[in-house]
Biopython code that builds the backbone (N, CA, C, O; Angstrom):
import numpy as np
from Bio.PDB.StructureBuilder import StructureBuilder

atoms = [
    (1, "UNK", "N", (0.842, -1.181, 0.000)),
    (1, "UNK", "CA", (0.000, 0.000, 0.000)),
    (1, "UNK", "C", (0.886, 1.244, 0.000)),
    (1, "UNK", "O", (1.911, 1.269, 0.682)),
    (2, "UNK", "N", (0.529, 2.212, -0.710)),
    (2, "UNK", "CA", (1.500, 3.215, -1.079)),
    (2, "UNK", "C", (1.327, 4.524, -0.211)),
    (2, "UNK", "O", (0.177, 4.941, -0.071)),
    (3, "UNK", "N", (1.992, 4.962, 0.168)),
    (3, "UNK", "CA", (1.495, 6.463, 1.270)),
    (3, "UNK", "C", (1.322, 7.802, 0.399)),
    (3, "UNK", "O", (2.185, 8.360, -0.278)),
    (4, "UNK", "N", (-0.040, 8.177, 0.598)),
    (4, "UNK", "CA", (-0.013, 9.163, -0.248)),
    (4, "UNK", "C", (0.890, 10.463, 0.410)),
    (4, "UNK", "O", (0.746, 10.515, 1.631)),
    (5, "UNK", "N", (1.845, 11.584, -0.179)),
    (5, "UNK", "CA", (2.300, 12.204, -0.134)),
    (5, "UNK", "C", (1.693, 13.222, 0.746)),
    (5, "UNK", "O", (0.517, 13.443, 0.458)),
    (6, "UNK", "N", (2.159, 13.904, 1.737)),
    (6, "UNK", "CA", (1.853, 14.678, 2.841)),
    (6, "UNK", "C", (1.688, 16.128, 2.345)),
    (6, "UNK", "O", (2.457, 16.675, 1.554)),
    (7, "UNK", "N", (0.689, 16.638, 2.853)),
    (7, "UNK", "CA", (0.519, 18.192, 2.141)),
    (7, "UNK", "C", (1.596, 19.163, 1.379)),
    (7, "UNK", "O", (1.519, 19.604, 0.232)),
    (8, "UNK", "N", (2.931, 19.427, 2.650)),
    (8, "UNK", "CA", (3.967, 19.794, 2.288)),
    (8, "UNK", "C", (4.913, 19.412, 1.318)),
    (8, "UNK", "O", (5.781, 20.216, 0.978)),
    (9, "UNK", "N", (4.839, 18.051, 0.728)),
    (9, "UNK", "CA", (5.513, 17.324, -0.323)),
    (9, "UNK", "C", (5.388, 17.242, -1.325)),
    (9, "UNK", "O", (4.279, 17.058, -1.826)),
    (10, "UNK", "N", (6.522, 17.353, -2.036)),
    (10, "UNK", "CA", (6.266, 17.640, -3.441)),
    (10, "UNK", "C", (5.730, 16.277, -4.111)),
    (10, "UNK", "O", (6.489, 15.349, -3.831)),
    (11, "UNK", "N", (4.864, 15.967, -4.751)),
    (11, "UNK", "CA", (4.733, 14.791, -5.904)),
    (11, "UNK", "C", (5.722, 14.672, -6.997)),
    (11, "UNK", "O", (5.454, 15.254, -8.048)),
    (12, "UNK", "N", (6.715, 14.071, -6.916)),
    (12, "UNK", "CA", (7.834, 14.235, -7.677)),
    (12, "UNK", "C", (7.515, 14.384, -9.521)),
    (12, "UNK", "O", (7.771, 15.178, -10.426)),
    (13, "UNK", "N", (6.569, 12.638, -9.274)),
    (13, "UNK", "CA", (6.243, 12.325, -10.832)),
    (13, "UNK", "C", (5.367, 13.473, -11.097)),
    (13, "UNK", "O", (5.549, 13.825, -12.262)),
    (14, "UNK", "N", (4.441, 14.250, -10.474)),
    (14, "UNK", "CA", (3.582, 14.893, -11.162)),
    (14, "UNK", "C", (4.473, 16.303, -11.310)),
    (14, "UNK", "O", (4.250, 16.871, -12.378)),
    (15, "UNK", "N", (5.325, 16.895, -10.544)),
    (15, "UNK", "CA", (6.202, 17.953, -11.225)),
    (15, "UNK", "C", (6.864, 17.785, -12.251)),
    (15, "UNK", "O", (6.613, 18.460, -13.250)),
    (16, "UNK", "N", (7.893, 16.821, -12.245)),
    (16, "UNK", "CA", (8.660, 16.371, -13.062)),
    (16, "UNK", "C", (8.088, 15.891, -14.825)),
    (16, "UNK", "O", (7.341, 14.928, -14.654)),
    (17, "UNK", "N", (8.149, 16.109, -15.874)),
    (17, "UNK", "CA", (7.373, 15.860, -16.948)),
    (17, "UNK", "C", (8.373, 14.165, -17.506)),
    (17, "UNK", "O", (9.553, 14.275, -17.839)),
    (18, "UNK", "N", (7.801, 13.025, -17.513)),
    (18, "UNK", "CA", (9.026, 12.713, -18.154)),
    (18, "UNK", "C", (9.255, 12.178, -19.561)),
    (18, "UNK", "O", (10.088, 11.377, -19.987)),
    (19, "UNK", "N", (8.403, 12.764, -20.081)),
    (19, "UNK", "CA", (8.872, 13.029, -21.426)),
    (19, "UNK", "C", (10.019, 14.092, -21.905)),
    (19, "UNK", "O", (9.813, 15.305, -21.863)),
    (20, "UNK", "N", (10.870, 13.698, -22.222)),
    (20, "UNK", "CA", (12.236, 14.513, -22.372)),
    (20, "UNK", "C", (11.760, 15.544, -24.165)),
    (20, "UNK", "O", (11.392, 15.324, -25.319)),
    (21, "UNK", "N", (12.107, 16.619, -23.277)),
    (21, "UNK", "CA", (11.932, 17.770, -24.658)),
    (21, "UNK", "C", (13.128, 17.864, -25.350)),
    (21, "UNK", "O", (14.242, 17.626, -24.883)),
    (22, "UNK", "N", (12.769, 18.343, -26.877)),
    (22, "UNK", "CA", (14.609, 18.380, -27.270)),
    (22, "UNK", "C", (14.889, 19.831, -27.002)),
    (22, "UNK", "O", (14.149, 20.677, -26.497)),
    (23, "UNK", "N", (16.212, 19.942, -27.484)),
    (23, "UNK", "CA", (17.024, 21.194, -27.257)),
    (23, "UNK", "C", (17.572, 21.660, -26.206)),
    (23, "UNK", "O", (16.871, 21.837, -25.210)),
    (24, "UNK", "N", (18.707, 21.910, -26.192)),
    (24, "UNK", "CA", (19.577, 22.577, -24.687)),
    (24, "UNK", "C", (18.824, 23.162, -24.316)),
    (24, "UNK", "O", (18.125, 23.872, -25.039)),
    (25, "UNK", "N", (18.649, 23.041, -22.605)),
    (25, "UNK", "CA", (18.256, 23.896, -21.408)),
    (25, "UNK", "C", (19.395, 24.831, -21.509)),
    (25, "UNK", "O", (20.546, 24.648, -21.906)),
    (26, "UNK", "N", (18.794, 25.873, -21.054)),
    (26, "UNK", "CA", (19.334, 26.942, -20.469)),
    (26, "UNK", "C", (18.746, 27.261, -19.257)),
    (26, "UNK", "O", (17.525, 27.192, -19.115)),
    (27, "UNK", "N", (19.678, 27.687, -18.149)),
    (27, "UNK", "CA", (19.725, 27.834, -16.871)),
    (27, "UNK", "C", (19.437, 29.453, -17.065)),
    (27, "UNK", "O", (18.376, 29.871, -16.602)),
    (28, "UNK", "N", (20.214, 30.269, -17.645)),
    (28, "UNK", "CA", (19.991, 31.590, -17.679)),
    (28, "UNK", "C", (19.196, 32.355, -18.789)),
    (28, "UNK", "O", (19.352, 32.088, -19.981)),
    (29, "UNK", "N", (18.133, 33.545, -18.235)),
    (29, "UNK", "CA", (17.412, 33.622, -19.577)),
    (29, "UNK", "C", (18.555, 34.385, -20.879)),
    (29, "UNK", "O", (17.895, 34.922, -21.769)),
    (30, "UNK", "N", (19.826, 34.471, -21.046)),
    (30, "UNK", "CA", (20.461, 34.702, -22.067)),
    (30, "UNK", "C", (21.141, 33.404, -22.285)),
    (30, "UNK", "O", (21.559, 32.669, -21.390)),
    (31, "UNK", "N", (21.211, 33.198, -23.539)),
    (31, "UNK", "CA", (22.277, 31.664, -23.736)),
    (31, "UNK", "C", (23.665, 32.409, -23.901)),
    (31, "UNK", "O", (24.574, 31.592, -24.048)),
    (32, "UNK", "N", (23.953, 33.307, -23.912)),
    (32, "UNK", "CA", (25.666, 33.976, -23.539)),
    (32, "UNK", "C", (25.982, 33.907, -22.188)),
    (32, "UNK", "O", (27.183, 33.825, -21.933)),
    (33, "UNK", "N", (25.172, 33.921, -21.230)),
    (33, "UNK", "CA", (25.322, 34.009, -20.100)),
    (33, "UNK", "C", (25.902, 32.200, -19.768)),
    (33, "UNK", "O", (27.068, 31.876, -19.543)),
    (34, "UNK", "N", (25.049, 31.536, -19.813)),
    (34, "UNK", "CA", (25.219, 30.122, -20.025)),
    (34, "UNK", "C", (26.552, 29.385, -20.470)),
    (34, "UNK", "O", (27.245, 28.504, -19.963)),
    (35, "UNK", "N", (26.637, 30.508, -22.230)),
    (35, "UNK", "CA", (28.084, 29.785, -22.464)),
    (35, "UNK", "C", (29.068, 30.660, -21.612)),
    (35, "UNK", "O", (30.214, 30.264, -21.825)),
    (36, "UNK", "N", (29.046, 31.577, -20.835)),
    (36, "UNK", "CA", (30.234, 32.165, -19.896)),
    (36, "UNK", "C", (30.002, 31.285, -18.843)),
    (36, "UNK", "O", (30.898, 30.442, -18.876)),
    (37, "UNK", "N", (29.257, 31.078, -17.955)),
    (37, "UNK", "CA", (29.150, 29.946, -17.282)),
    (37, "UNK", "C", (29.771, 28.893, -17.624)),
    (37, "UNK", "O", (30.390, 28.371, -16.698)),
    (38, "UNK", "N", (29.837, 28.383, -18.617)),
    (38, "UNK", "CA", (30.176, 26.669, -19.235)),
    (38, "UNK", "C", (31.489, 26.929, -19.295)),
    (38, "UNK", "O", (32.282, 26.046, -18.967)),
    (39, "UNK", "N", (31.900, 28.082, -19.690)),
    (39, "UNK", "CA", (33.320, 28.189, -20.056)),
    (39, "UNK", "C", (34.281, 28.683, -18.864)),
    (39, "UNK", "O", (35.507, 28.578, -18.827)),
    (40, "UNK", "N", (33.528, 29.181, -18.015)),
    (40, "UNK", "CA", (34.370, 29.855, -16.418)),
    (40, "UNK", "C", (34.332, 28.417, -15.861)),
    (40, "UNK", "O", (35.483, 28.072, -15.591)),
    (41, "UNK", "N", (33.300, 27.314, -15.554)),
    (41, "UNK", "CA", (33.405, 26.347, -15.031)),
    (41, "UNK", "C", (34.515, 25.276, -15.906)),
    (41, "UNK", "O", (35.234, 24.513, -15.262)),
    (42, "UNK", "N", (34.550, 25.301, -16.985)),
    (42, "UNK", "CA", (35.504, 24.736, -17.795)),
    (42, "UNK", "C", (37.006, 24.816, -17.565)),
    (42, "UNK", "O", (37.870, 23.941, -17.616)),
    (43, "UNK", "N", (37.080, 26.415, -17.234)),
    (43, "UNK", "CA", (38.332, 26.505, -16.705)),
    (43, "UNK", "C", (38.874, 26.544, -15.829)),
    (43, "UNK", "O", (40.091, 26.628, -15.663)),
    (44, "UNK", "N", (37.588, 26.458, -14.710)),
    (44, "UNK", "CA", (37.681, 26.160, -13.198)),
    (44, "UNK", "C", (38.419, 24.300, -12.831)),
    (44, "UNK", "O", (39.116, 23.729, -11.992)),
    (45, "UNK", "N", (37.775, 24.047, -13.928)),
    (45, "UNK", "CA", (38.163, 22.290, -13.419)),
    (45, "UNK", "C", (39.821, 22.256, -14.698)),
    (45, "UNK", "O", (40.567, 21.310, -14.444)),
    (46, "UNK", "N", (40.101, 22.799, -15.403)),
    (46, "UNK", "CA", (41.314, 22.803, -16.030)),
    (46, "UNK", "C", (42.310, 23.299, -14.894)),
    (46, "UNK", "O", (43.370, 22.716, -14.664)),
    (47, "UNK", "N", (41.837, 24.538, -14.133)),
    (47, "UNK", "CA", (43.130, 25.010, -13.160)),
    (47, "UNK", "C", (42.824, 24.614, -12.116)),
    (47, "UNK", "O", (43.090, 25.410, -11.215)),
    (48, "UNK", "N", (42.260, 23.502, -11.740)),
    (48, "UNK", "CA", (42.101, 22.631, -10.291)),
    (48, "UNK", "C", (43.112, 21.395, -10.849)),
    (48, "UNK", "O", (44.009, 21.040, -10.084)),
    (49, "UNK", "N", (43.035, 20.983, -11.667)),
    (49, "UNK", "CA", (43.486, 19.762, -12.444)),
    (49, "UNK", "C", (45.070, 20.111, -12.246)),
    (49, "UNK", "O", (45.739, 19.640, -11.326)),
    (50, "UNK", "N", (45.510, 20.892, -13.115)),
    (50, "UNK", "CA", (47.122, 21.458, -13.265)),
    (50, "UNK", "C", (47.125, 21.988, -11.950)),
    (50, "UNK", "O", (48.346, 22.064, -11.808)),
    (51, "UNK", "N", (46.726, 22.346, -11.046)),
    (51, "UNK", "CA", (47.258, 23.303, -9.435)),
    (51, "UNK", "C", (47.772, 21.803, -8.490)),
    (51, "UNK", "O", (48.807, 21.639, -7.846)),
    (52, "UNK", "N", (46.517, 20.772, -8.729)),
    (52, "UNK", "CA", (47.009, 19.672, -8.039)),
    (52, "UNK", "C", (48.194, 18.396, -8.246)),
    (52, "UNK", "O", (48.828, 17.648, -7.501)),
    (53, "UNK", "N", (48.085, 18.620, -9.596)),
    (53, "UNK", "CA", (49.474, 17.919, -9.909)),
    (53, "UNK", "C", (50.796, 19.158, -9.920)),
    (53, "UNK", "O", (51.946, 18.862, -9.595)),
    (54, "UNK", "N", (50.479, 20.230, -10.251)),
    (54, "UNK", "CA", (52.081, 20.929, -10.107)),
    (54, "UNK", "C", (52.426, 20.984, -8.163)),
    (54, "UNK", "O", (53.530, 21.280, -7.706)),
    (55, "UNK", "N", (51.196, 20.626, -7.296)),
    (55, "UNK", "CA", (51.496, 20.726, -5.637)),
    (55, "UNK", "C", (52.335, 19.590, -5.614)),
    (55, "UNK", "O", (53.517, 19.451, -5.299)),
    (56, "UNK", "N", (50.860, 18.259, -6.295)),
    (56, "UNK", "CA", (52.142, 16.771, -5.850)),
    (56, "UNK", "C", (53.489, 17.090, -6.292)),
    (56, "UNK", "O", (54.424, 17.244, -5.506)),
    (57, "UNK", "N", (53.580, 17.185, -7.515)),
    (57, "UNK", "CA", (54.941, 16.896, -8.258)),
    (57, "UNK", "C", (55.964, 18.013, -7.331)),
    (57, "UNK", "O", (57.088, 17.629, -7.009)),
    (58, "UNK", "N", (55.542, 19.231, -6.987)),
    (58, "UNK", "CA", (56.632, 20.246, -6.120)),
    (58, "UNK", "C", (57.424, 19.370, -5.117)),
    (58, "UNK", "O", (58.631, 19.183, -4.964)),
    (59, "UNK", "N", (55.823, 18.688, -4.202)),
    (59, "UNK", "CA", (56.280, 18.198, -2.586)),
    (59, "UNK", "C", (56.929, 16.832, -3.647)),
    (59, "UNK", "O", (58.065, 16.607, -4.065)),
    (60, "UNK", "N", (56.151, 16.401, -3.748)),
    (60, "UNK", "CA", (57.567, 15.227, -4.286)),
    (60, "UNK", "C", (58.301, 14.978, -4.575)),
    (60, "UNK", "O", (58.759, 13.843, -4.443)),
    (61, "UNK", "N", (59.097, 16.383, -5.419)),
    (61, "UNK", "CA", (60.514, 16.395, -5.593)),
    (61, "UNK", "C", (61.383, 17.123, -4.235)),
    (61, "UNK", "O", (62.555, 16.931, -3.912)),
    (62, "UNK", "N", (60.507, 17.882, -3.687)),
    (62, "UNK", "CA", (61.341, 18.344, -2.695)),
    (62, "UNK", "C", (61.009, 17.457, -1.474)),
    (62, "UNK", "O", (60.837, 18.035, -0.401)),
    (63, "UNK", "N", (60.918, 16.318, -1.521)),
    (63, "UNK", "CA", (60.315, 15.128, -0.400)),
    (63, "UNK", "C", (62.093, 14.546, -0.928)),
    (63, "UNK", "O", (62.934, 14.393, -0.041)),
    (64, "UNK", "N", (62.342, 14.365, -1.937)),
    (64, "UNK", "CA", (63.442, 13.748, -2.295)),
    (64, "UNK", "C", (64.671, 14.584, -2.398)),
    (64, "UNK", "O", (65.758, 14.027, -2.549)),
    (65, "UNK", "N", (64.608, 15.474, -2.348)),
    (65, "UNK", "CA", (66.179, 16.363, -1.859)),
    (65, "UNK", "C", (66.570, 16.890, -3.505)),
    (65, "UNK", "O", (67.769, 16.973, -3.773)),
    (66, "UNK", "N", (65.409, 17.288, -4.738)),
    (66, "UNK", "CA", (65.775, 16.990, -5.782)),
    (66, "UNK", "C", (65.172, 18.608, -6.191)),
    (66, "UNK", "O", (65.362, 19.044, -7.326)),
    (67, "UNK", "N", (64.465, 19.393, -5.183)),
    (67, "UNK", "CA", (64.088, 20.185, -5.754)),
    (67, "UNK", "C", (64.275, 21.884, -4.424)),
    (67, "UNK", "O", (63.944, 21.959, -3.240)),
    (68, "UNK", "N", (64.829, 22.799, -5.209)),
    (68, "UNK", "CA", (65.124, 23.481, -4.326)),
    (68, "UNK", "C", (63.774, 24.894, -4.456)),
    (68, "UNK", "O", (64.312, 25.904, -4.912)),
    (69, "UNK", "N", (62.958, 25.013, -4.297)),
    (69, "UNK", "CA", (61.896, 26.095, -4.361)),
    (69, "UNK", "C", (62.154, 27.706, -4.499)),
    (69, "UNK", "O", (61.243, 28.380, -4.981)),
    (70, "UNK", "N", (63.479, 28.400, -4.052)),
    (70, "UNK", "CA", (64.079, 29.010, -4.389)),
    (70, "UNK", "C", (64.280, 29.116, -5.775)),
    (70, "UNK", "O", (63.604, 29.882, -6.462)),
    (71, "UNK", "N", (64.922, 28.596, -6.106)),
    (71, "UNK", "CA", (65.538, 27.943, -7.417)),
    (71, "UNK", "C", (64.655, 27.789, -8.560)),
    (71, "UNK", "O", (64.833, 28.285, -9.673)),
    (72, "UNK", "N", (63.523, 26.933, -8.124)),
    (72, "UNK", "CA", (62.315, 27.070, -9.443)),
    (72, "UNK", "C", (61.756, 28.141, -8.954)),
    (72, "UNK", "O", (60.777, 27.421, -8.758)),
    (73, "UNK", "N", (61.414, 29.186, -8.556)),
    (73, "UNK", "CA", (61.272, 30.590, -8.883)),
    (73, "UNK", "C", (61.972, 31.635, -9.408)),
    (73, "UNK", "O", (61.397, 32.699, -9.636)),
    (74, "UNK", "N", (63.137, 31.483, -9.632)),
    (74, "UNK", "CA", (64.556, 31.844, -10.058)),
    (74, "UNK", "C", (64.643, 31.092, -11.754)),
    (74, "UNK", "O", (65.338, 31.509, -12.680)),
    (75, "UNK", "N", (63.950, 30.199, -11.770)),
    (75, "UNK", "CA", (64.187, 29.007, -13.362)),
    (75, "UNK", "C", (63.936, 30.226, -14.632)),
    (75, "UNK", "O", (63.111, 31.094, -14.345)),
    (76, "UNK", "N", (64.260, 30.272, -15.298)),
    (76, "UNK", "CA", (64.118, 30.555, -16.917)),
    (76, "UNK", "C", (64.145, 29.522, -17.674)),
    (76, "UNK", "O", (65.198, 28.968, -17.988)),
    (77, "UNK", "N", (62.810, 29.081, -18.118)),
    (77, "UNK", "CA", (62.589, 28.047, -19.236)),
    (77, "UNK", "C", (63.483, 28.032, -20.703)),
    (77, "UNK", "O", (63.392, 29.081, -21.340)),
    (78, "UNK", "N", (64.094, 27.262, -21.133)),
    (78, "UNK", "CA", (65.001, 27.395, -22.246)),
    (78, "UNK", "C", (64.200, 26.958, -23.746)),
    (78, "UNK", "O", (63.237, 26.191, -23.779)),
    (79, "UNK", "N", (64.684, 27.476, -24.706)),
    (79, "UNK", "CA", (63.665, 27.589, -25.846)),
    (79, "UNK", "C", (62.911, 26.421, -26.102)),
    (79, "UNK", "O", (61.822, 26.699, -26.604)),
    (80, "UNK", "N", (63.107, 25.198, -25.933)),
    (80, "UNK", "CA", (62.294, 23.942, -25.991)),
    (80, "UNK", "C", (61.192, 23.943, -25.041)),
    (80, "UNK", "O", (60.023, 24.086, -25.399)),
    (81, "UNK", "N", (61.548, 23.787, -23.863)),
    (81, "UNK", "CA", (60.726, 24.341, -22.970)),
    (81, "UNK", "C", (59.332, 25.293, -23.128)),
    (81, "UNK", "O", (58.171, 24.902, -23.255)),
    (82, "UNK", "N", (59.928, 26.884, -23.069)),
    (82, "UNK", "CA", (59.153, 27.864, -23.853)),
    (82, "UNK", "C", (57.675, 27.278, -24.368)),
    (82, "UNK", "O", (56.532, 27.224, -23.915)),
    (83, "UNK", "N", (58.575, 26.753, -25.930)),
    (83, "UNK", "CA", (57.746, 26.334, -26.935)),
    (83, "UNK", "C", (56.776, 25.583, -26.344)),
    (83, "UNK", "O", (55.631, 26.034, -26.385)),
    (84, "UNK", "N", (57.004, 24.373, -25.716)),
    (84, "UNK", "CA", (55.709, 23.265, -24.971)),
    (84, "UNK", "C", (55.187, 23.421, -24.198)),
    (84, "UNK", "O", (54.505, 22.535, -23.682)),
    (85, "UNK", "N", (55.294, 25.135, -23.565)),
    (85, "UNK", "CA", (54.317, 25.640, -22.610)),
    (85, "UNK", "C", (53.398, 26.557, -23.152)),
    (85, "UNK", "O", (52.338, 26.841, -22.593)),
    (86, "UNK", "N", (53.981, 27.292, -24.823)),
    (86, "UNK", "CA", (53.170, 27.721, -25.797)),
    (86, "UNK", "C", (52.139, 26.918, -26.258)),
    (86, "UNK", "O", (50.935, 27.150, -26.363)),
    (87, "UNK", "N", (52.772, 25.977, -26.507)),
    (87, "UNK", "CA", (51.520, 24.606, -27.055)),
    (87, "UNK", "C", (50.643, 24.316, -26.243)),
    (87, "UNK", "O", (49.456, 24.277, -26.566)),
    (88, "UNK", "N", (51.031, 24.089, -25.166)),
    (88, "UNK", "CA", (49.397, 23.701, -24.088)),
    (88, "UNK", "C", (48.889, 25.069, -23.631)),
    (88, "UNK", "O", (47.750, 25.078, -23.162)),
    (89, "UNK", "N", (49.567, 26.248, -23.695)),
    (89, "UNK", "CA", (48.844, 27.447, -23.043)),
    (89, "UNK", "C", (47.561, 27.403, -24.356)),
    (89, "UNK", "O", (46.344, 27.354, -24.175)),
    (90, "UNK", "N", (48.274, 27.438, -25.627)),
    (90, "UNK", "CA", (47.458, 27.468, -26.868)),
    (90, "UNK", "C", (46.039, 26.285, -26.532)),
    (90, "UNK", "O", (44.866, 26.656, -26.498)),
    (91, "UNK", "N", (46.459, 24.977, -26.331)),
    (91, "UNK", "CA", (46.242, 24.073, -26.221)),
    (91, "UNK", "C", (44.470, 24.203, -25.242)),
    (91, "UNK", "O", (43.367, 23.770, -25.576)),
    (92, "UNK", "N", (44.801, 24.799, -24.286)),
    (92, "UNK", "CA", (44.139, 25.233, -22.882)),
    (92, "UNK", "C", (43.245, 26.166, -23.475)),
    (92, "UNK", "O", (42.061, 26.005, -23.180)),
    (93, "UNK", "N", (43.557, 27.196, -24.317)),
    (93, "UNK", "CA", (42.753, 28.639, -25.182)),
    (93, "UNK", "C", (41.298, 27.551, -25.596)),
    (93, "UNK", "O", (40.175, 27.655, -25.102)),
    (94, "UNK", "N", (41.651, 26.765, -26.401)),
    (94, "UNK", "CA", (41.028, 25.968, -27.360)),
    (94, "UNK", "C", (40.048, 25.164, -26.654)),
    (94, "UNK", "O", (38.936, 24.905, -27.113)),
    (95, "UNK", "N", (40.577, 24.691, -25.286)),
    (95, "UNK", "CA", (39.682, 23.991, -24.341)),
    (95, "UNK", "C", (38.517, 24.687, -23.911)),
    (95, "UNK", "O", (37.354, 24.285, -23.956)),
    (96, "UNK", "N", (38.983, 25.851, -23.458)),
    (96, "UNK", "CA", (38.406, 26.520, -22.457)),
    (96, "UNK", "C", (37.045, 27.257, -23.614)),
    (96, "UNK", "O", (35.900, 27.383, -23.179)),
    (97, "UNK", "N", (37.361, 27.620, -24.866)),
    (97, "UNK", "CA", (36.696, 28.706, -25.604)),
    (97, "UNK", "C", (35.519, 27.307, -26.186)),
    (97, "UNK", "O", (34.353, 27.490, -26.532)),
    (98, "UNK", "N", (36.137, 26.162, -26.156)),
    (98, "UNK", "CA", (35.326, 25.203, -26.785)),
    (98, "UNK", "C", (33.802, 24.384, -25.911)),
    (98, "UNK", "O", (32.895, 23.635, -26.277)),
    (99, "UNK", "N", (34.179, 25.007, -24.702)),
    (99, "UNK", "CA", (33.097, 24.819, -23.709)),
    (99, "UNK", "C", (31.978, 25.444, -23.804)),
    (99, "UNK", "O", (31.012, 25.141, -23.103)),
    (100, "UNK", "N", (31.953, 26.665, -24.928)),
    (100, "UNK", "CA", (31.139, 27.998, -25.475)),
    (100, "UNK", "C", (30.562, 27.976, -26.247)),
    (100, "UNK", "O", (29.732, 28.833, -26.551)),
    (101, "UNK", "N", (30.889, 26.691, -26.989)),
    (101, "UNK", "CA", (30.915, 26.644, -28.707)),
    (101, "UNK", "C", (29.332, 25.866, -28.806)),
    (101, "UNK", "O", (28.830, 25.192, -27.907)),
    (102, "UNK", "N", (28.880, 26.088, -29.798)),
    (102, "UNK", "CA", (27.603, 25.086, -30.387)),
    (102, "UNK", "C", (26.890, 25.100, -29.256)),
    (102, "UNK", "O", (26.788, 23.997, -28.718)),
    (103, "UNK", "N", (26.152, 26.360, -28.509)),
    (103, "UNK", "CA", (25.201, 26.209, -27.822)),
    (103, "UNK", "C", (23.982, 25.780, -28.295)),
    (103, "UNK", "O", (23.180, 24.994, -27.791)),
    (104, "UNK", "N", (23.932, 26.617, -29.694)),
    (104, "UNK", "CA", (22.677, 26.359, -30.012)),
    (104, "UNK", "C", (21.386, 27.582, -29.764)),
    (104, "UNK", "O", (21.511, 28.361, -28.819)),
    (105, "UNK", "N", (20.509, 27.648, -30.422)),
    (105, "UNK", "CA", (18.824, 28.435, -30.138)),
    (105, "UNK", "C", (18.669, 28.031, -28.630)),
    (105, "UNK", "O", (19.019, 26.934, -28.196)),
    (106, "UNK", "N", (18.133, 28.988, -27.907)),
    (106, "UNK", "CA", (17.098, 28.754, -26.662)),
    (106, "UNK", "C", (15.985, 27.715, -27.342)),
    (106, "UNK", "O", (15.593, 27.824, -28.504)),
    (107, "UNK", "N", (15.603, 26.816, -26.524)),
    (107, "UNK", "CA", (13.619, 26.245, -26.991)),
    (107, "UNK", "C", (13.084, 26.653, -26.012)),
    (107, "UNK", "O", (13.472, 26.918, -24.875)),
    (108, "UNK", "N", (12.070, 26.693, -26.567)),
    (108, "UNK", "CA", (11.245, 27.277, -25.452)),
    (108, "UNK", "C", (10.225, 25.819, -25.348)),
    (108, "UNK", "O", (9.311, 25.762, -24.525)),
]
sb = StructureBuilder()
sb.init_structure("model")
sb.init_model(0)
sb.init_chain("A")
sb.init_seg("    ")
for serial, (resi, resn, name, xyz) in enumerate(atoms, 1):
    if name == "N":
        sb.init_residue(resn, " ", resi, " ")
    sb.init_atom(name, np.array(xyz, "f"), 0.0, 1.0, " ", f" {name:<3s}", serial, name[0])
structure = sb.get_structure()
């Protein structure tokens, strides 16, 4: 026997429609707003990602007597270098702007 739902409670199935409509939701009534959203959160989880591996990799080299912290603040990257931090900075542009891309019409 099933309990009918208490005054204060929501009826889930009867809010909920579940026939699925097409076309992207939008959360905000502008879809620019949305893709700045998509794309600030995009790059929120890109510089959580790189912050936590450049912490491990720091303490872990200086866990091993291999890395002096002084010193890599003092570093000048040499032209190879440079270049493969050009490529993923580029690399990262492309990520981040691509979180924006093909929103699409509002449906209403």
């Amino acid at each position: 026997m099933a309990l009918a739902p208490k005054k204060n409670e929501i009826n889930v199935s009867e809010t909920i429609s579940k026939k699925v409509k097409g076309g992207r939701k939008f959360f905000f009534d502008q879809a620019e707003t949305d893709m700045l959203l998509s794309m600030l959160l995009s790059l929120m989880a890109e510089h959580s990602s790189v912050k936590d591996r450049l912490i491990t990799l720091e303490a872990f080299l200086s866990d091993k007597g291999l890395l002096d912290t002084d010193e890599l603040t003092s570093y000048t990257p040499n032209e190879d270098t440079s270049g493969a931090m050009d490529i993923e900075r580029v690399n990262m542009i492309k990520n981040i702007l691509e979180a924006g891309r093909n929103i699409g019409n509002k449906s209403e």
